[in-house]
Backbone as CSV, one residue per row, in Angstrom:
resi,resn,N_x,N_y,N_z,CA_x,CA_y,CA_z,C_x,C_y,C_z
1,UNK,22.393,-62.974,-21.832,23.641,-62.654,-22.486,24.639,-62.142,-21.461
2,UNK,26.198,-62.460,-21.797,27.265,-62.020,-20.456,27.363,-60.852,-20.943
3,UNK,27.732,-60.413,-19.682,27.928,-58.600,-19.810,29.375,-58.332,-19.815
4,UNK,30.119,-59.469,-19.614,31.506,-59.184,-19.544,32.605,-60.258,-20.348
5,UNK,33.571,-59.739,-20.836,34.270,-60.731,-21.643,35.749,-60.718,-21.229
6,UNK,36.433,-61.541,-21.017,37.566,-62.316,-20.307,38.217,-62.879,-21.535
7,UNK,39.626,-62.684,-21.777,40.160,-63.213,-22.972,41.911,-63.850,-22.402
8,UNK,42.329,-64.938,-22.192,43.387,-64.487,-21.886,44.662,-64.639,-22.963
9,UNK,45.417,-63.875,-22.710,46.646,-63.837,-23.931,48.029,-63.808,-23.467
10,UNK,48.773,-64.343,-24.543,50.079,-64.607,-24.294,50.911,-63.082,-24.403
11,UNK,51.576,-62.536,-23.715,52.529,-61.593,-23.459,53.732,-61.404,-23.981
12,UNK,54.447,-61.095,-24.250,55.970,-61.270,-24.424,56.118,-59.817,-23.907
13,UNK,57.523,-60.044,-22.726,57.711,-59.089,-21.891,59.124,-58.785,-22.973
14,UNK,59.419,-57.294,-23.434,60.455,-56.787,-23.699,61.645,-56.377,-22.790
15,UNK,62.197,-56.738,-22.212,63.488,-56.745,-21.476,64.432,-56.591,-21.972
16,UNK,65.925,-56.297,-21.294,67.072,-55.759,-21.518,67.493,-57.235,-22.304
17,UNK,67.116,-58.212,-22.091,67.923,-59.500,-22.410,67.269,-60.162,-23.491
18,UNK,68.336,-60.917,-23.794,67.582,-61.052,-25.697,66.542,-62.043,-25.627
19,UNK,66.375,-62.939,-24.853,65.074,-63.603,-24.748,63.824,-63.079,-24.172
20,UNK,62.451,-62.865,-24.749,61.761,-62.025,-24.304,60.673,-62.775,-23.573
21,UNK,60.429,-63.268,-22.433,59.742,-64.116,-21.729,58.204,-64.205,-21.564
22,UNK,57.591,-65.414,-21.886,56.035,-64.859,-21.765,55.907,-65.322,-20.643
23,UNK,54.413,-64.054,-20.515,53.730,-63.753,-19.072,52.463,-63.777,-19.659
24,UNK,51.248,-64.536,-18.701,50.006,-64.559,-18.806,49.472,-63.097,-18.610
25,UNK,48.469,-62.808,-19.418,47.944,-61.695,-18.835,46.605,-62.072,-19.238
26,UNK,45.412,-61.317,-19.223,43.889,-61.217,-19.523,43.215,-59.897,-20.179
27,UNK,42.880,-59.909,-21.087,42.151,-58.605,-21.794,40.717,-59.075,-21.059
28,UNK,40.175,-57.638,-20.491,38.993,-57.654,-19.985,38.095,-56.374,-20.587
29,UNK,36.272,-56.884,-20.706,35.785,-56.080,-21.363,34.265,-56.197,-20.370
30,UNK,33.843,-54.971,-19.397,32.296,-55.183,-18.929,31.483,-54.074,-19.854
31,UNK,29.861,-54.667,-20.012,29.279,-53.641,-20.749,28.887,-52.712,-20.111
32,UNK,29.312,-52.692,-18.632,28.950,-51.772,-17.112,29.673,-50.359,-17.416
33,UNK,31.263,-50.829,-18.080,31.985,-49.858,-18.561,32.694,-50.011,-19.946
34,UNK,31.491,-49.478,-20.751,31.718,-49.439,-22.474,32.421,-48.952,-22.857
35,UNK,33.140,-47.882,-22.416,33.974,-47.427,-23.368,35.855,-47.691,-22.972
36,UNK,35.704,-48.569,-21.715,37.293,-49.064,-21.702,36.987,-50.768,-21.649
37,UNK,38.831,-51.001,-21.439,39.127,-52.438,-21.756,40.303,-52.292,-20.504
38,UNK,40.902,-53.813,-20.164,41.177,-54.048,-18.842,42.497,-54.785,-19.548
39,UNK,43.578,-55.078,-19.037,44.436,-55.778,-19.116,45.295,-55.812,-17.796
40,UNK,45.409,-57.433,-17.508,45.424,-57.558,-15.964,47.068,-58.904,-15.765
41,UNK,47.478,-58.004,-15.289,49.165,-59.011,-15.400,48.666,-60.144,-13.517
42,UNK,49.027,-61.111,-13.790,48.936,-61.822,-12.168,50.152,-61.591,-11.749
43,UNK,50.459,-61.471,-10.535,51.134,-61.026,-9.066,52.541,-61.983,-9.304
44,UNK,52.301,-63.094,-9.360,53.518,-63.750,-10.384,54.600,-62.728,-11.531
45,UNK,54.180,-62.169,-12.434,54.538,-61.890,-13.348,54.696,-60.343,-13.278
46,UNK,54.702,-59.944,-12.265,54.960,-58.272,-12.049,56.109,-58.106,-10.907
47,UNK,56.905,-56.985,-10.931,57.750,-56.660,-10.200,57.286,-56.525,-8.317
48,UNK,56.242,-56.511,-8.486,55.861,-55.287,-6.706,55.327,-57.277,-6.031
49,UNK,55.125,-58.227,-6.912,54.514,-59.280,-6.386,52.877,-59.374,-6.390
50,UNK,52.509,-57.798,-7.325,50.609,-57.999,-6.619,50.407,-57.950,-7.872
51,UNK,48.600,-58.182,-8.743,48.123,-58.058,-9.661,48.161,-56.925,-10.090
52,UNK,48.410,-56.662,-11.050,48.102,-55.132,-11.497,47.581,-54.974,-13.150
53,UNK,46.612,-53.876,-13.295,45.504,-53.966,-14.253,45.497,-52.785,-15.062
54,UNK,45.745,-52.708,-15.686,45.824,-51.419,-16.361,44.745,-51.253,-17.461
55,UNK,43.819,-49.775,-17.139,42.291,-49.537,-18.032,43.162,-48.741,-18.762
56,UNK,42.231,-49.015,-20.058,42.479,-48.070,-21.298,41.193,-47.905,-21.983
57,UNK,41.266,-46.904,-23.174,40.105,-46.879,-23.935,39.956,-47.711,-25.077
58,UNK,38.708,-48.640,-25.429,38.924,-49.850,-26.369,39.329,-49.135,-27.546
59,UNK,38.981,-47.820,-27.742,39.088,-47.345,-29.390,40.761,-46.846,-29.070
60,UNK,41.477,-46.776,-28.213,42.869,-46.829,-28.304,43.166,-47.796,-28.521
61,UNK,43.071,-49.421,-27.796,43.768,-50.536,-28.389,43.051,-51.219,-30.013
62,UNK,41.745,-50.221,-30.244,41.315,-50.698,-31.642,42.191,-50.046,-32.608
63,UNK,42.572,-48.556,-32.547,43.306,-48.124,-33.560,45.051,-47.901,-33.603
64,UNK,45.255,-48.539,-32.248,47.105,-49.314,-31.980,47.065,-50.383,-32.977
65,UNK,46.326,-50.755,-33.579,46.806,-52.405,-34.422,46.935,-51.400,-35.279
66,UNK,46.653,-50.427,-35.932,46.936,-50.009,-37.378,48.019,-48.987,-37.233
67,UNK,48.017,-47.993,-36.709,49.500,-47.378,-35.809,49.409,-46.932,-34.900
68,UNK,50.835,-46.267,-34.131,51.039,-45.584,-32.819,49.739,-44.509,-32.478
69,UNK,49.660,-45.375,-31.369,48.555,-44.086,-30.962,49.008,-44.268,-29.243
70,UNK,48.187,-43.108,-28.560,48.234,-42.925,-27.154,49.261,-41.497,-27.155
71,UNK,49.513,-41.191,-26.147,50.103,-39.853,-25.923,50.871,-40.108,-23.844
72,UNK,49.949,-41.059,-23.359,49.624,-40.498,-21.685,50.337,-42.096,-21.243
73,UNK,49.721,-42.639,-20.659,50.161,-43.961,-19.668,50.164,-45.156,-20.424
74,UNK,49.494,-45.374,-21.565,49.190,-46.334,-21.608,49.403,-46.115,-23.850
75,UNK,50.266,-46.718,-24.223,50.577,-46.790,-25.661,50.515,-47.546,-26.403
76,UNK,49.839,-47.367,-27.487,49.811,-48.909,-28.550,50.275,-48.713,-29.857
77,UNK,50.917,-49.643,-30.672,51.586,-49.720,-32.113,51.527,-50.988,-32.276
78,UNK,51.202,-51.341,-34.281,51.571,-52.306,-34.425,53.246,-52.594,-34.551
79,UNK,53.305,-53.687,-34.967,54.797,-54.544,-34.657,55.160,-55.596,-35.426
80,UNK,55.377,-55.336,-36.820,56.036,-56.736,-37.729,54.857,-57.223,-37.582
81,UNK,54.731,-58.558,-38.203,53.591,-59.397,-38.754,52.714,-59.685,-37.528
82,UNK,51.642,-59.771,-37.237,50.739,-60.283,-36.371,51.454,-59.652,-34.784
83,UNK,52.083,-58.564,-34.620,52.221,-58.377,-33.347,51.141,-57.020,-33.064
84,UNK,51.488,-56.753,-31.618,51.343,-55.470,-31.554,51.591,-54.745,-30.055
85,UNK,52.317,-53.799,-29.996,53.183,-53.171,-28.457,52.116,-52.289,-27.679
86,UNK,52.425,-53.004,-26.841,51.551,-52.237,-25.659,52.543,-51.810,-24.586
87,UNK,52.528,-50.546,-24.230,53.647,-49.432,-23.703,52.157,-49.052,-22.105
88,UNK,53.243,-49.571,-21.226,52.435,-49.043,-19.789,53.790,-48.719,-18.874
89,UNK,53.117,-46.842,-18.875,54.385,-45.880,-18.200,53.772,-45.719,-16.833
90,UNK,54.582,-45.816,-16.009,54.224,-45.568,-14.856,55.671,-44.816,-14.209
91,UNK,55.401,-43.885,-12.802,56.181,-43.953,-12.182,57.830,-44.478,-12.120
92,UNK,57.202,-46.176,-11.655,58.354,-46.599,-11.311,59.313,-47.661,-12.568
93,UNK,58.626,-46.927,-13.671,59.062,-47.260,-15.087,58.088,-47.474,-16.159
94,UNK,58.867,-48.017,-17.008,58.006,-48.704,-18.441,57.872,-50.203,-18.562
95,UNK,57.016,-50.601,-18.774,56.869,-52.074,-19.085,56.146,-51.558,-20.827
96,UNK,56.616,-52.930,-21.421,56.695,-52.964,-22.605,56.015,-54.457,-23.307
97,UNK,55.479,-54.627,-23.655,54.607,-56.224,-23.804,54.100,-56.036,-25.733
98,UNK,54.647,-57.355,-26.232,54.147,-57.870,-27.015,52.642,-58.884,-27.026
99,UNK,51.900,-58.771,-27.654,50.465,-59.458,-27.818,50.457,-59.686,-29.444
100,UNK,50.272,-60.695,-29.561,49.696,-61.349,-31.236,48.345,-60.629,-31.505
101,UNK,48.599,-59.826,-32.213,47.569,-58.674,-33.027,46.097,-59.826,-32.911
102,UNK,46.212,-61.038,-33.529,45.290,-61.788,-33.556,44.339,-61.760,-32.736
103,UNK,45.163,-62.085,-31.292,44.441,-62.303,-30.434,43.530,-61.207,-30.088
104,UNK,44.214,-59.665,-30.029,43.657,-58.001,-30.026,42.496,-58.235,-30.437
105,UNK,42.323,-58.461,-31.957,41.522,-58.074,-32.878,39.806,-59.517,-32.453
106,UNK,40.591,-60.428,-32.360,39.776,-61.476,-31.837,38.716,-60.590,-30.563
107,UNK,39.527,-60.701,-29.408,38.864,-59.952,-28.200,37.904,-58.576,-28.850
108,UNK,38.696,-57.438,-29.831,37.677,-56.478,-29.827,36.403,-57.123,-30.651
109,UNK,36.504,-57.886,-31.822,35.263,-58.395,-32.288,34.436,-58.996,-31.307
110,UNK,34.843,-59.629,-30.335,34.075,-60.119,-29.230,33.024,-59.216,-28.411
111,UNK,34.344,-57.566,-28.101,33.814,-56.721,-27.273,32.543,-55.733,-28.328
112,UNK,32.510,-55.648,-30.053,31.938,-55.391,-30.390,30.394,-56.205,-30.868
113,UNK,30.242,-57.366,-30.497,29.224,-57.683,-30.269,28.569,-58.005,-29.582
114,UNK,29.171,-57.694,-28.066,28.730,-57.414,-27.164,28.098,-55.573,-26.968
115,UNK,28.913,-55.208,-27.197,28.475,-53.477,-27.457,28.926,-53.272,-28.646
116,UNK,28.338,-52.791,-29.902,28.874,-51.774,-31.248,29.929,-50.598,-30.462
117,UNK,30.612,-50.618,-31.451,31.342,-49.472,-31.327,30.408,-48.142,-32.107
118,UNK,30.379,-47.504,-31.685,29.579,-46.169,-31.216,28.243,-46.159,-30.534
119,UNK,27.935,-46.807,-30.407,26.495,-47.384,-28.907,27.195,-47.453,-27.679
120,UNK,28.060,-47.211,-27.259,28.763,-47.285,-26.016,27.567,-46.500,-25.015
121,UNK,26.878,-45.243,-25.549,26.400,-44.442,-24.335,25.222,-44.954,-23.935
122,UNK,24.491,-45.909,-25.244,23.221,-46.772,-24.702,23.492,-47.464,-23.401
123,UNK,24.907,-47.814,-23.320,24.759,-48.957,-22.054,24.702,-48.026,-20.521
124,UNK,25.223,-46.772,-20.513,25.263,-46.223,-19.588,24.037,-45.421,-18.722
125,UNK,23.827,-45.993,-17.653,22.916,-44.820,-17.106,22.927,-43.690,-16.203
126,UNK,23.171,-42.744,-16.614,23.682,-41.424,-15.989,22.671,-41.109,-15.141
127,UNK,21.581,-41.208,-14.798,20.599,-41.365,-13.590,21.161,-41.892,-12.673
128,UNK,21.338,-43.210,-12.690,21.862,-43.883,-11.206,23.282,-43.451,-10.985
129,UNK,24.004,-43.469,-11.992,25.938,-42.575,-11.863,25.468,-41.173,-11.270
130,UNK,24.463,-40.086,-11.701,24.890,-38.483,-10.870,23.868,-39.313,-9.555
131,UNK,23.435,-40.397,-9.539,22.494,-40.295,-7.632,23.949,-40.715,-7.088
132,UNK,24.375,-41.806,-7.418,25.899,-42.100,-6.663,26.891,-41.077,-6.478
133,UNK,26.893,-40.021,-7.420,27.806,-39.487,-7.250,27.115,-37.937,-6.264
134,UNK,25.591,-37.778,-6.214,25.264,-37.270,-5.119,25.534,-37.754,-3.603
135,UNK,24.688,-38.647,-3.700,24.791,-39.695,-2.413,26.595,-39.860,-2.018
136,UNK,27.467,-40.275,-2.450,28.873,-39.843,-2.318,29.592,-38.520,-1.674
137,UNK,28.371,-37.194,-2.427,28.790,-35.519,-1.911,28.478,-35.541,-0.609
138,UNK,27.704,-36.234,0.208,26.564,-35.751,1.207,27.120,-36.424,2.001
């Protein structure tokens, strides 16, 4: 069985200008790390020219389809029929992206049968994470 799930989805970038342009991006899910999700813009489609990926927690983009949630870097709400806004603050601004709820909800059913949602800690092994993170002190 794959341990990791790759989804890719259509974007709509919110901009100052009334046409809102799509950009490829990829929802990513490993069972290495259960309790986040990956969304990865290509180097094309970002300001700086490089890839950039932004982690979140899956149970934040699970409970953004039903309303605003997040507080910190990374924000989700739904949006009129089948959308839903994904808010990534950084520094050197806000980017703002539309995703078809569909597709969201598609990917987390994916990521939940790959891992249940609340079994997340089965996948982890905190044995080999505190030796790394010994072996790292030393």
């Amino acid at each position: 069985m794959s341990i990791v799930i790759e989804q890719p989805v259509e974007a709509r970038l919110v901009a100052a200008a009334p046409r809102m342009p799509s950009i490829p991006a990829t929802l990513h899910y490993d069972r290495r790390d259960p309790f986040a999700v990956r969304m990865t813009f290509p180097a094309p489609a970002t300001l700086e020219g490089v890839e950039v990926c932004w982690t979140f927690s899956r149970e934040l983009l699970a409970a953004g389809l039903n309303h605003a949630e997040g507080h910190g870097d990374v924000r989700v709400r739904p949006y009129g029929y089948d959308r839903t806004v994904l808010e990534f603050h950084a520094p050197e601004g806000t980017a703002v992206v539309h995703v078809r709820s569909s597709e969201v909800r598609r990917f987390l059913e994916a990521t939940s049968e790959l891992v249940p949602v609340g079994l997340e800690h089965l996948q982890l092994d905190l044995d080999h994470d505190l030796a790394e993170l010994m072996r790292d002190a030393a």
